[in-house]
N, C-alpha and C positions, 0 to 999 in steps of 0.2 A: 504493500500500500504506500510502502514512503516513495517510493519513484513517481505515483501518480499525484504528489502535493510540490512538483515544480513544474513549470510550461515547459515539456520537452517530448522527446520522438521517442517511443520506444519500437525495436524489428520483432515479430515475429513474439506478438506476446502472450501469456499463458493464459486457459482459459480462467483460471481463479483470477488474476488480475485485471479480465474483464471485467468479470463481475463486481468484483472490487471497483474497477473504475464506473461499474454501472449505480452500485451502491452509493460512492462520495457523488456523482451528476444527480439522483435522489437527492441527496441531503443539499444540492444547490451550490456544492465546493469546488467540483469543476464541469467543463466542457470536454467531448472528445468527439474526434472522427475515426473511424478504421479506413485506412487506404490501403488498397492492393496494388502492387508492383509485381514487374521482372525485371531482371538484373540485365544488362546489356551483357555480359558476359558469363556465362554460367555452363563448366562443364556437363551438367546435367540435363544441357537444354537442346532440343535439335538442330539448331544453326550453330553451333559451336565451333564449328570448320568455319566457318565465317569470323571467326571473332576477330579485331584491332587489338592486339597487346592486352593488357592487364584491366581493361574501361571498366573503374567501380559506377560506371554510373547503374541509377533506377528509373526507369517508367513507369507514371504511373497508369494505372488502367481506367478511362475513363471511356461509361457505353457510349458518346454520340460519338466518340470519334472512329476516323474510316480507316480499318488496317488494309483494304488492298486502295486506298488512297492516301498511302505511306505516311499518316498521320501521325505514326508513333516512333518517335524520335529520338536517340539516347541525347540525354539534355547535355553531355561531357560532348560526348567524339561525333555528332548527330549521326550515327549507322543507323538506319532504320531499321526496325524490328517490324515483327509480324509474329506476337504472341499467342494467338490462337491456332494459326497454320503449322505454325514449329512446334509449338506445344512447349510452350516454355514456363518452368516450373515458377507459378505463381506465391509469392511473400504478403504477410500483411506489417502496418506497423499502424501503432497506435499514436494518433497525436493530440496529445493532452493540454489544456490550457486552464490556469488556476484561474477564479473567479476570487477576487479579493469581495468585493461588495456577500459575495454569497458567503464567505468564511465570515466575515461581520453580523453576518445576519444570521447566522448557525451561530456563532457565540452570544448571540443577544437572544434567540430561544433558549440557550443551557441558561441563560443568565434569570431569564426572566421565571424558569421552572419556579427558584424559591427568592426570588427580588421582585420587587414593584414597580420602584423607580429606577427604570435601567431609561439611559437615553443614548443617543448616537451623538456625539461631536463633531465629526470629519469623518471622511472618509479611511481612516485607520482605527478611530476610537469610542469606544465605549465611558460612561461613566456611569455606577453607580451611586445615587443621590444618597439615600438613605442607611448607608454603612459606613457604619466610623464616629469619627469627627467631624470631617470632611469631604466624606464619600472616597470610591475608589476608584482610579482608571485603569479599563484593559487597553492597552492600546497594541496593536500590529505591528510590529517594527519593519517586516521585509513589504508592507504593503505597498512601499515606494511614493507614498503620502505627504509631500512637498507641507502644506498648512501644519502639521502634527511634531515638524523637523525640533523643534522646540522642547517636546516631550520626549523625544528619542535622547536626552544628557545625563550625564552625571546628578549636573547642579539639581535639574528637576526631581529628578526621584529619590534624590535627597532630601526632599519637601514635601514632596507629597503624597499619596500612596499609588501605587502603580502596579499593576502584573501586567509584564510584556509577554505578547506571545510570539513566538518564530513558526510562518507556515513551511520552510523549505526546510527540510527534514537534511542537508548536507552544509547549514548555514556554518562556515568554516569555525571554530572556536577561537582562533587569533582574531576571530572579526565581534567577538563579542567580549561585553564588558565582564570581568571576571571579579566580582565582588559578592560577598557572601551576604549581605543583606537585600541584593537585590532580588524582586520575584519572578523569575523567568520560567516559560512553559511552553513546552514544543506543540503544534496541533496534532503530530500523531500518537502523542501521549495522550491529549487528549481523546480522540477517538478510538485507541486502543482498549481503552480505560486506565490506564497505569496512575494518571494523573485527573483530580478532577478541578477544573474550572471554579466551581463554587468555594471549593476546600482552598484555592488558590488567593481568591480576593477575598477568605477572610483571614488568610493569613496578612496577606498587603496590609488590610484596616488596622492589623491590632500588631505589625511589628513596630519596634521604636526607631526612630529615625537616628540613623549615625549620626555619632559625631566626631569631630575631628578632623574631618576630610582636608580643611586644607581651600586653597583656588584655583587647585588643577580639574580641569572641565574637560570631559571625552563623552562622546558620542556612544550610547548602551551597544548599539550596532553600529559598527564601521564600514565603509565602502572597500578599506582594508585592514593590514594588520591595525592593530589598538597600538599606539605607543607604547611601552612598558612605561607603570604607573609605582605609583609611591607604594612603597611596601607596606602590608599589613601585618603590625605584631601578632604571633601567635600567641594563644594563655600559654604561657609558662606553666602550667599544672600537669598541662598532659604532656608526657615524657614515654617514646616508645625504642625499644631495645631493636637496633637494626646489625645482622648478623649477614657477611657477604661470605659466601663459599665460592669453590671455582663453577657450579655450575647453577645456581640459586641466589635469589636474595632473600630472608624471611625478618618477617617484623615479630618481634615478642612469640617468636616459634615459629610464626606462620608461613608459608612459601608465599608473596605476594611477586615473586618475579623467577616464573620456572626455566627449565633450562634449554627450550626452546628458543625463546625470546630471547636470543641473542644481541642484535641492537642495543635491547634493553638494559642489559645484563652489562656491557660496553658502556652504555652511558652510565650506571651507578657506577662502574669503578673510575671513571673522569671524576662523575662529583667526590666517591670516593677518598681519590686521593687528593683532591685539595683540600677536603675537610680537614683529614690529617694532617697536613703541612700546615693548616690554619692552627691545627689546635697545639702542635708542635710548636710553633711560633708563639701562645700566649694571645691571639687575637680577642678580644672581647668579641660578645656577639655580634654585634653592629659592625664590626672592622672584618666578617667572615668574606673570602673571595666568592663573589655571584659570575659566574662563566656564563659569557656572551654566546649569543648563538653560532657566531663566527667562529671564537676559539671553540666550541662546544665540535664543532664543522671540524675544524683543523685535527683534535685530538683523536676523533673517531674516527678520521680517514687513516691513522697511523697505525691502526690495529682491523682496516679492511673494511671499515662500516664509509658508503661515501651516500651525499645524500646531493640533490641536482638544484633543490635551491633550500632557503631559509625555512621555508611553512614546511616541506617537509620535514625537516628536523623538529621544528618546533610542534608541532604534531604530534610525534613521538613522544614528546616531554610530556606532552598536554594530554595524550592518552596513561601516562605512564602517574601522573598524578591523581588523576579520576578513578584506573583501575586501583591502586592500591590503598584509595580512601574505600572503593565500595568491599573490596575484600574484606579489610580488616571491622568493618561495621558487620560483615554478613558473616564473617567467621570467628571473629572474635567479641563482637557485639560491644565494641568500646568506641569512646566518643573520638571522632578523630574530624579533623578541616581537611582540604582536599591538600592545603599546600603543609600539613602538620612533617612531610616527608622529605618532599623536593618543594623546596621555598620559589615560588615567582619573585626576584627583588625587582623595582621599577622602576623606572628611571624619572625625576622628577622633570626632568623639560628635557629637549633635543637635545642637549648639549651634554648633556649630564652622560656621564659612561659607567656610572656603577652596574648599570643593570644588566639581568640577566639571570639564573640561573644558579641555587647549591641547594646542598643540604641544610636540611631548618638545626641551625647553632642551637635554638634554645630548645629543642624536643626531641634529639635523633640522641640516641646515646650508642656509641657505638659497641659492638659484643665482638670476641673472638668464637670465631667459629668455632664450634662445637662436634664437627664432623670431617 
């Protein structure tokens, strides 16, 4: 189902994802067409002896037009085909288009199930009147909603309450804002049920508003990566025992990095051993070395991991911090942040260079292996 909540082409799709996509054009979240095609060049097909070099083109098949009035035309190398008479093995592909108004108007029924006062603002947002203080707002972030651009900040939803919701189910994580007070929710969590909408904005109403933030202002959704932003202290209470062998990483016993996941495994021994040399040194926490994505690049191509650009790598990170906060909560059942392991540090303006990337000084306790 996540493939059919971005406007894109899918080849030859399954009959469950029709359905699926029959189900979401029900609920009003999107549009689709099925188009049948043949390939201009397809071993399988009877003019093959005919074929121009490698032509990926497709035609599509359309009834009024005339195949012995050579209508049908590869749109690449123009060979005329003649799909019927050669019997050329016919493709479908599904072409999906999101309906932002109709995803708005599906979250203002979940809303309105147990809200009175739900109203629409713009074309991105909802508001609830009657929760809270001040009422709550959902607003869309990927709706591409120019009037709302306001509501997509820092500064705002530091004031007011908000749950964003993201419809494109692949919306990069370097592209969003990563602070733990914000309310953020995906739509196919939503329609999966994993997540529910209501449960969402009343958490928004009744959390408390940071403080501390500071004047540095970013965008919840980026058009790119997010700047690296001002470090957030972790509590100092929670302290978990990190244990690196040659082929595992485990937190307080637990395997949170197996021995597959090589990359992985690569990049803890980079943060690794700067910890060490850090703690070797007497750094205080705050003076701990945070390794740039560049040098993070540099030290893993030394030992064969090479990666082609930045968001790659930093992907990796970004997957590597998520999985071993949901591990340790689902196997150890203890409180832990996402960054309680591998610290985000951030850089306070463009110029600034501390940022990047280590081990969190004030909660990682290192163990010798045990095996």
């Amino acid at each position: 189902m996540a493939h059919l909540l971005e406007s894109a082409t899918i080849v030859e799709p399954r009959e469950g994802l029709l359905e699926a996509a029959s189900h979401l054009r029900e609920l009003g979240l999107i549009e689709f067409r099925i188009i049948e095609f043949v390939r201009c060049v397809d071993e399988r097909d009877g003019d093959f002896r005919f074929r121009r070099g490698a032509c990926a083109g497709r035609i599509d098949l359309i009834a009024w037009r005339d195949e012995d009035g050579d209508e049908y035309r590869c749109p690449e190398c123009d060979r005329v085909v003649r799909p019927r008479a050669t019997r050329k093995r016919q493709y479908r592909r599904l072409r999906v288009r999101v309906l932002v108004p109709g995803v708005l108007s599906w979250l203002h029924r979940q809303l309105l199930a147990h809200q009175t006062d739900v109203v629409t603002l713009d074309d991105a947002t909802l508001q609830i009147r009657g929760l809270g203080d001040i009422g709550v707002m959902v607003h869309v972030l990927d709706a591409g909603s120019t009037p709302s651009e306001r509501i997509n900040r820092r500064s705002f939803a530091a004031h007011v309450p908000v749950c964003y919701i993201t419809i494109g189910p692949r919306v990069a994580a370097p592209r969003l804002l990563d602070e733990p007070w914000l309310c953020h929710v995906r739509l196919t969590d939503l329609l999966a049920g994993t997540a529910n909408v209501q449960e969402m904005v009343r958490q928004a109403a009744a959390r408390e508003f940071p403080s501390g933030l500071g004047n540095i202002d970013y965008p919840v959704l980026a058009r790119g990566v997010i700047p690296i932003q001002p470090a957030v202290r972790t509590a100092p209470t929670r302290q978990f025992a990190l244990e690196l062998r040659d082929d595992r990483m485990l937190i307080d016993g637990e395997v949170v990095v197996h021995p597959q996941a090589g990359p992985r495994l690569a990049l803890v021994r980079v943060f690794m051993k700067q910890h060490l040399e850090d703690l070797i040194a007497g750094c205080k926490d705050h003076e701990f070395t945070a390794l740039s994505i560049k040098r993070l690049s540099a030290e893993l191509e030394k030992v064969g991991h090479r990666y082609r650009d930045d968001l790659s790598l930093r992907r990796v990170v970004n997957n590597l911090q998520t999985d071993i906060e949901t591990i340790v909560k689902r196997t150890l059942g203890k409180p832990i942040g996402r960054e309680d392991i591998v610290e985000t540090c951030r850089m306070a303006n463009q110029t600034d260079t501390s940022g990047g990337y280590r081990l969190n000084p004030r909660t990682v306790l290192v163990r010798a292996s045990t095996a």
